[in-house]
N, C-alpha and C positions, 0 to 999 in steps of 0.2 A: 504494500500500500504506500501510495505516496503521502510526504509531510505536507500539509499544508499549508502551512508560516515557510517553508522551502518554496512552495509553487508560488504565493502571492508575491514574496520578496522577490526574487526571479525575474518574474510575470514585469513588477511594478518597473524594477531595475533595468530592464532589459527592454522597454518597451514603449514607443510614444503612439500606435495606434492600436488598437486591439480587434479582434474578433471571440465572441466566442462560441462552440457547441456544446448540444444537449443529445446525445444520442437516446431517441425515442425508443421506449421500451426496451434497454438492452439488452437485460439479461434475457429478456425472452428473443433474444437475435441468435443465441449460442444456443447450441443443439448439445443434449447430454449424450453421453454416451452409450451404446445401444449396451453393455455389460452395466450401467447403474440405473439404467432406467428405471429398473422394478425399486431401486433402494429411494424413489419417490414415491412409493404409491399411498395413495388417500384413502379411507372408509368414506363415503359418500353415500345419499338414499337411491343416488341412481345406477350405485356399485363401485369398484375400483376401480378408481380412477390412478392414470399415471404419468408424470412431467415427461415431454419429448425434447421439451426447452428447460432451460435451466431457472426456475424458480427461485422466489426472493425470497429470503429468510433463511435458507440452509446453510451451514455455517463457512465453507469455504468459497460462497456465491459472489461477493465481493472481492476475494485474491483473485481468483478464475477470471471474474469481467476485467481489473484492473490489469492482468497478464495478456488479455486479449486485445486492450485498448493502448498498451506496451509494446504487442508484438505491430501491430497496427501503423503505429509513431515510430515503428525503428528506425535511428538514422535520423528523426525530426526529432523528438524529445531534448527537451533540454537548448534547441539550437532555434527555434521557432514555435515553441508550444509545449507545453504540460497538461497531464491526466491526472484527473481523481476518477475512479471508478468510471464514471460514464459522462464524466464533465470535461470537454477539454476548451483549455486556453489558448488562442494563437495571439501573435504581437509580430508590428514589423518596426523598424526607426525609424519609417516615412512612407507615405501612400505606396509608393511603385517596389518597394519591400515587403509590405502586407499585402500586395493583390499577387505576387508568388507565392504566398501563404494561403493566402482565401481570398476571395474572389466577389466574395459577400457582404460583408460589411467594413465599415471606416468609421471607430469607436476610440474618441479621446478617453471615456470611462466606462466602465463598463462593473457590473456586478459581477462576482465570483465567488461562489462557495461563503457566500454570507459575507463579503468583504465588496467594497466599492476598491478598484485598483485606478490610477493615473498614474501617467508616466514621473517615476521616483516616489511617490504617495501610496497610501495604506489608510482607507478608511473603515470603520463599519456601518455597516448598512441601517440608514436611518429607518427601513421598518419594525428593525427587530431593538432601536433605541427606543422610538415611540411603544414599543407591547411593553417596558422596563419602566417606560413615564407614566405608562396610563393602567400599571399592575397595583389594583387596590390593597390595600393592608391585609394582611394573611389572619384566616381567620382558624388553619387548622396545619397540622404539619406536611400535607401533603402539598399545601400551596405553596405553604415558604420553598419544598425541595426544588416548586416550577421555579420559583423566582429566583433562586440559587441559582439553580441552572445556566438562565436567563442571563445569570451575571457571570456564568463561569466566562460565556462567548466572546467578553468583552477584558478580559483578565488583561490581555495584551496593550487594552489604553488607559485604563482607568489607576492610578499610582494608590498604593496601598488597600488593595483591592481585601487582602484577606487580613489586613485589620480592622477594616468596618466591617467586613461582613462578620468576624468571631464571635461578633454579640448575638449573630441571628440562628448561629450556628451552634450557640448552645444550648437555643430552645428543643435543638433533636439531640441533644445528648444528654443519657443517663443518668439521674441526680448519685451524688458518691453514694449512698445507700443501697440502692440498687444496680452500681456499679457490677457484682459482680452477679448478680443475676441477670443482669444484660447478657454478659462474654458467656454462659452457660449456656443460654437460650441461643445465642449464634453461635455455639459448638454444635450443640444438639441439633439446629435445626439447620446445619451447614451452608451458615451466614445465610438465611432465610428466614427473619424475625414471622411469628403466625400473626395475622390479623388482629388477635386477641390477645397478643401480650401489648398493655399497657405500663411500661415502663419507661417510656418516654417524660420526660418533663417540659410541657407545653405550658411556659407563661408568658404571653408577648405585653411587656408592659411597657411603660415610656422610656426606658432604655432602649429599648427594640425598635420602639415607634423611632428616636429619633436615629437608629442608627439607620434604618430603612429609609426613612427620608431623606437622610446622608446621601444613601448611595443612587436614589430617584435621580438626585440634583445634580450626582459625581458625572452621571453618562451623560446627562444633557450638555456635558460639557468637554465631552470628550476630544485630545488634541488628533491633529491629522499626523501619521506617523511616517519618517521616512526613509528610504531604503542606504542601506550602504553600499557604496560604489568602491570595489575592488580595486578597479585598477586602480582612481586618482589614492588609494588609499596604500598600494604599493607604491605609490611615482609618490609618496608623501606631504600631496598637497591637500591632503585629506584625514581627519584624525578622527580613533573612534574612542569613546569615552565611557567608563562604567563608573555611576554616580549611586550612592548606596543611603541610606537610612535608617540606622539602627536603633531601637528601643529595646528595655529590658523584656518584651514579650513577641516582640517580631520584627521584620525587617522589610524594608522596601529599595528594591534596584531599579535602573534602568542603564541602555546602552542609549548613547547618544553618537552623531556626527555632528567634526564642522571642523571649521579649519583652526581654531581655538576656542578655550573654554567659554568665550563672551557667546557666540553664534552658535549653542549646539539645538541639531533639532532631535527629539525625540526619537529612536526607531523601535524601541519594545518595553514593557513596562512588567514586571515580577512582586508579587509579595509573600512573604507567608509567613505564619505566626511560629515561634518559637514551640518545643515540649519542656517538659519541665526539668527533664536535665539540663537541656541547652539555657532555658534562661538561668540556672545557675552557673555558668559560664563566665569568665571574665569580662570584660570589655573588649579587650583585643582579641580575644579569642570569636565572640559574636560577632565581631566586626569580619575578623580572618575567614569565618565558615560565611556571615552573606558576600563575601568574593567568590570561594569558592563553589557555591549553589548558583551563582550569577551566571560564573561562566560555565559550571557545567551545564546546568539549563538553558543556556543560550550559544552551544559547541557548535553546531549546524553553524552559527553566524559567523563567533569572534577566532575559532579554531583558525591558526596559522598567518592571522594579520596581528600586528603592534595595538594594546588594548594598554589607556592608559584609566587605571583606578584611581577615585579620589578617596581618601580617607581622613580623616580629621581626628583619627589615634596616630600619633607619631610615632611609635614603636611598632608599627606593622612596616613603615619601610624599612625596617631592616630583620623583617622575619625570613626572610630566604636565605640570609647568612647565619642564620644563629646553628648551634650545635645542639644544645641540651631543648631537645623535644619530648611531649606527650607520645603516645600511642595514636591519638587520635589526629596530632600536627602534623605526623609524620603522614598518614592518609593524607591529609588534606596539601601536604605538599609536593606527593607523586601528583597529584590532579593540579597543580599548581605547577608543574613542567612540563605540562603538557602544551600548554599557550605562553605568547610572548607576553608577557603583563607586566608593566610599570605599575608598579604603586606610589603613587605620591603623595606627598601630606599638605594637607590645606586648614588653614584653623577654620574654626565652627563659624565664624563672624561673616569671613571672607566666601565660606562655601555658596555661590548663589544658584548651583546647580543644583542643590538640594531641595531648592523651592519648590521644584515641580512633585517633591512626596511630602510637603509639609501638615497636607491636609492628615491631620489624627483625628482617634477618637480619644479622649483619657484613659491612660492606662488604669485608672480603678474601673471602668465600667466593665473592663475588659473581665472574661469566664477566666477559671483558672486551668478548663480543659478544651480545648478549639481546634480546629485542620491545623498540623504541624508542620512544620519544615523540615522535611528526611534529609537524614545524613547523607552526603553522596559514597560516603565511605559504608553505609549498609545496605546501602542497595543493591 
């Protein structure tokens, strides 16, 4: 399957006119094979029935379409066009470039896979902002999971995404009491909670309310993000930037470009909240793993170009020299030679790149149990 933060960036990078395809009904294009056929067959009142084409929902039905719309783009992929499953994207850098591609259309912007793409640009699609502005206050836990959801799509622009959401997030988790009658019930019933266990702690009160209203107001405002240009960033007139924000319960990154720290524009935006080993962690140390989690989560982008990190602990630029290591520094600095990374020190005054994750919630309103931040080292 293909990445799809791969195909947009690409897409966006690589492209000032666009077309795109929807292959109509695909999977029912590919023919099963006459030795599986029977391994579709249905109970129906009109008898057994059996797939000749390859049916949606069976579990290798999406590798299979996206290997056929692969073998299809051989030789184009990558050079004028990208596939998800049965979506494909063409681009040309100018009209008589894109009608050797397609022949069809001439698209300054064009929607893809939930993303509005422009030549260097990355936006999302203001239908699915509006369903997020116009999602009334959740009145049971299956609503808040749509709205969750809702917000995962948007994780990519919205700065500090999973420390506002942690308050809503812990209306679906377990009060400590029944903490361990929760992890029982998902042994037992092989992570398949039943209908009827009410274990859940469902109280959405006005911490909820206003941290939901937080995040209403965060997407209505979300920036246009944009792509990293390889070359002018090997030819060095081009600089990409990892800007972090640390608190004792989570963290918030993003990668930036621009030619210095005064002009960066956004290109991806990361948060997540701390566990509770990690916030007993030091300062440099919380600081040290959001670089780490930065760049490992964002490898696809910053692997093999100059990444310069800002940090406003002054003893992380000289973590890569030191000798007397933890167990756990030592992980985190195999993964830390993997990429060319400058760390540099900025004081907290001066830092104005950190403005763009300034938006908090207080750490008191904050759960003491929320979606964490996995170690890259236990993964």
């Amino acid at each position: 399957m293909g990445n799809i933060q791969d195909i947009l960036h690409h897409a966006a990078r690589c492209g000032k006119l666009f077309a795109k395809l929807d292959c109509k009904d695909a999977f029912f294009q590919t023919l099963m094979k006459d030795e599986d056929i029977h391994k579709t067959a249905i109970t129906t009142p009109l008898g057994l029935l059996e797939w000749v084409v390859m049916p949606q929902g069976i579990r290798n039905a999406p590798a299979a379409q996206q290997q056929c719309i692969n073998e299809a783009l051989q030789g184009l992929a990558g050079e004028c066009c990208k596939a998800y499953v049965d979506d494909i994207i063409i681009w040309g850098k100018d009209a008589r470039d894109l009608y050797r591609n397609c022949s069809q259309f001439y698209l300054t912007e064009t929607s893809f896979l939930g993303h509005i793409i422009r030549p260097g640009q990355i936006l999302p699609d203001p239908t699915k902002i509006a369903c997020i502005e116009q999602f009334l206050p959740p009145t049971t836990p299956k609503a808040l999971h749509s709205f969750l959801g809702l917000l995962n799509y948007l994780r990519d622009f919205v700065p500090n995404l999973a420390t506002h959401a942690s308050v809503l997030h812990a209306c679906l988790l377990p009060t400590v009491a029944t903490e361990k009658t929760y992890f029982k019930h998902l042994k037992e019933h092989k992570g398949h909670l039943p209908e009827s266990w009410q274990g859940r702690r469902w109280n959405f009160g006005p911490a909820e309310q206003v941290a939901f209203d937080a995040l209403r107001c965060a997407v209505s405002t979300v920036p246009c993000l944009a792509t990293i240009d390889y070359d002018a960033v090997k030819a060095g007139t081009l600089k990409v930037f990892l800007i972090m924000d640390v608190s004792k319960v989570g963290m918030g990154a993003w990668i930036g470009v621009g030619t210095t720290k005064e002009n960066v524009q956004p290109v991806a935006y990361d948060s997540c909240s701390f566990n509770s080993a990690q916030r007993n962690y030091s300062t440099h140390e919380r600081e040290l793993l959001t670089i780490v989690h930065a760049l490992d989560h964002w490898r696809l982008f910053l692997y093999g170009i100059p990444v310069y990190a800002f940090t406003d602990h002054f003893m992380l630029k000289w973590f890569l020299g030191q000798c007397n290591l933890s167990p756990h520094q030592i992980c985190w600095l195999d993964i830390l030679k993997d990429f060319d990374v400058c760390i540099e020190y900025i004081k907290g005054e001066h830092n104005i790149l950190a403005d763009h994750l300034s938006r908090h919630i207080s750490d008191d309103t904050l759960p003491p149990t929320d979606p964490v931040l996995p170690d890259p080292c236990r993964e």
